[in-house]
C-alpha positions, 0 to 999 in steps of 0.5 A: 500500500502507498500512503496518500492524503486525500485533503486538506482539512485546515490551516492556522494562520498566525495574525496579530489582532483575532478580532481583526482578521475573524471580522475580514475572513467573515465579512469579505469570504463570508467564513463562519465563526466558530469558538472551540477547544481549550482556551476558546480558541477561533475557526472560520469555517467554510465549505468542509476546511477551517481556517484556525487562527492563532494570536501572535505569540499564544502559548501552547499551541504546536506550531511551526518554527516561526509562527508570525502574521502575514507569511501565507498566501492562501487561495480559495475557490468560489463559484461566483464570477471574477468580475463579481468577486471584484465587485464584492471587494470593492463593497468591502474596502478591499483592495484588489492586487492583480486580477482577473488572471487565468492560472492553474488551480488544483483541477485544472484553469482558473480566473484569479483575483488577488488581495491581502488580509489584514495581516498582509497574507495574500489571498488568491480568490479563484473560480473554475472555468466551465 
């Protein structure tokens, strides 16, 4: 038997202020809040991953050797439309970096539409083409 993954389940992005980025994640990706665990620690939670986000410096967390804010480019699929996502954005106060441009997802061609969260994380919001 080889191993294998078969997905991602989550990620924990390290950011400077909780409320900050669990405010932007919910309002501009429309992620749910959760509060779990010990120490009722934070989870946005989308389609079936979550994002865990860990305060700068909180102890007793197992982590990466240099945990800091704004070191994760991360990109998330939508099935809305580039031009609609930049839209959206605008509403937001959220500034676009680059976008509409074609890349390749994990499935195949993408239109991309580049931003950064509050920590300065790039954030990469794609949708699949037909």
């Amino acid at each position: 038997m080889r191993f294998t993954v078969d997905r991602l389940d989550h990620a924990v992005l390290t950011v400077r202020d909780l409320e900050v980025s669990s405010s932007w994640y919910q309002r501009v990706l429309g992620m749910e809040r959760e509060e779990y665990g010990r120490n009722n620690r934070t989870a946005l939670k989308f389609g079936g991953q979550k994002l865990n986000l860990r305060p700068e410096g909180a102890e007793g967390w197992e982590t990466s050797r240099n945990p800091l804010p704004g070191t994760a480019d991360l990109c998330f699929i939508t099935a809305v439309e580039s031009e609609n996502v930049i839209e959206h954005l605008g509403k937001c106060g959220v500034v676009v970096t680059e976008g509409p441009v074609a890349r390749l997802g994990a499935l195949g061609p993408v239109t991309s539409v580049y931003c950064n969260d509050p920590d300065g994380n790039l954030i990469e919001i794609a949708s699949y083409q037909g």
